[in-house]
C-alpha positions in Angstrom: 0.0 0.0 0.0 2.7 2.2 0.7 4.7 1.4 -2.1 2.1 1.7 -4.2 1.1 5.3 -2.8 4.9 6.8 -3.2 4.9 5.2 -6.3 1.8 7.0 -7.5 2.5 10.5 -5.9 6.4 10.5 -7.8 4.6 9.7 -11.1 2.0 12.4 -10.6 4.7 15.1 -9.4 6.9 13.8 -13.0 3.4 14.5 -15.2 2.5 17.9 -13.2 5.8 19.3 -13.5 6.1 18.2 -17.7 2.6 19.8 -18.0 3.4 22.9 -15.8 7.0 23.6 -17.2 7.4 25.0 -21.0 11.0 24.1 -20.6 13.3 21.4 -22.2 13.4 18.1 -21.3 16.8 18.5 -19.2 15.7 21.2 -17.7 12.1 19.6 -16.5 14.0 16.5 -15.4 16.3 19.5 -13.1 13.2 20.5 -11.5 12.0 17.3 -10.4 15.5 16.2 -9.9 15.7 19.3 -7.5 11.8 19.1 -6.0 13.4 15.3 -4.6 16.6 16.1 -3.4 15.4 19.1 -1.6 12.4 16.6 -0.7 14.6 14.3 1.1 17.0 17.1 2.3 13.9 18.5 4.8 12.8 14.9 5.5 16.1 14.4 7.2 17.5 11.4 5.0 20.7 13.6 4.2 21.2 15.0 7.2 19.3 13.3 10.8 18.9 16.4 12.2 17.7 18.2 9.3 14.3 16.8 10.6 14.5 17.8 13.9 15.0 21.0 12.7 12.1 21.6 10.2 9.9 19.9 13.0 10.8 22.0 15.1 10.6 25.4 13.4 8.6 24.7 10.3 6.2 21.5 11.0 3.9 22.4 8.1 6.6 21.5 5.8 7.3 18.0 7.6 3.1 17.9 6.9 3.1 18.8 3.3 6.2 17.2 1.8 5.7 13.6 0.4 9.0 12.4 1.2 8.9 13.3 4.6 5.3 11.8 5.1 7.1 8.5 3.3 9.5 8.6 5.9 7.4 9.2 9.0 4.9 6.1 7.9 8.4 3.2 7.0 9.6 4.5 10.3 6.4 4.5 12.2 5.4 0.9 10.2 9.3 -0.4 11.4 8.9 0.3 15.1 5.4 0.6 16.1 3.5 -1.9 13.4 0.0 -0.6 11.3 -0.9 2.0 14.2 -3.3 5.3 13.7 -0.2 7.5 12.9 0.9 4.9 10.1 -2.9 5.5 8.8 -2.8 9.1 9.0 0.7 9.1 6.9 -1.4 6.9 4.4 -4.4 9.4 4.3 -1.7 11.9 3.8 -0.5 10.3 0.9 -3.6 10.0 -0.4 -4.5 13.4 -0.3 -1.4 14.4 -2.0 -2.2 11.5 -4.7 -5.9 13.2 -5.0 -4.7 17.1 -5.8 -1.9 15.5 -7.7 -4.3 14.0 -10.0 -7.1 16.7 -10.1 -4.0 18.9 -10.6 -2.8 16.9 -13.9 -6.7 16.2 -15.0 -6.8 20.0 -14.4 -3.8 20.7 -17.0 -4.8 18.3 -19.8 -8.1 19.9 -19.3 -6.8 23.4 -20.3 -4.0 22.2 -22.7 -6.7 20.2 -25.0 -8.8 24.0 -24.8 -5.9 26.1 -25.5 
């Protein structure tokens, strides 16, 4: 389920970012390259107490990036087993898979007007 969900939100952050971006090729695959890096940068998988930090002082980031909400439910699943915060990082990710698809729907929508 999880793997499935990640899976789903990288795909739909590739297609939103190709739709959004009037750029080349290399330079869309930079953007994405750069949206996961920094991604896993706040999440705390460069650095460990990256995520202390952003906790700490930002916590709607740790709320609203995908890679960090990945991170919370492996962790949470690793230690504590399928508990209510691994289903809340779940729902999470499902909210993010829902506006990442209305989001794309959205921008095929208005490319097939234009």
């Amino acid at each position: 389920l999880l793997l499935g969900l990640s899976t789903l939100c990288g795909s739909l952050i590739g297609m939103f970012t190709g739709l959004c971006s009037k750029q080349s090729i290399p330079i869309k695959q930079g953007e994405i390259a750069i949206f996961g890096v920094g991604g896993c940068i706040l999440a705390g998988l460069i650095n460990d107490d990256m995520k202390f930090y952003v906790d700490a002082y930002l916590p709607i980031i740790s709320k609203i990036n995908p890679t960090s909400i990945m991170v919370e439910a492996m962790f949470t699943l690793c230690l504590h087993g399928m508990t209510e915060h691994f289903m809340e990082c779940i729902m999470s990710l499902c909210i993010w898979n829902v506006v990442g698809l209305l989001g794309v729907i959205f921008l095929i929508y208005r490319r097939k007007m234009i």
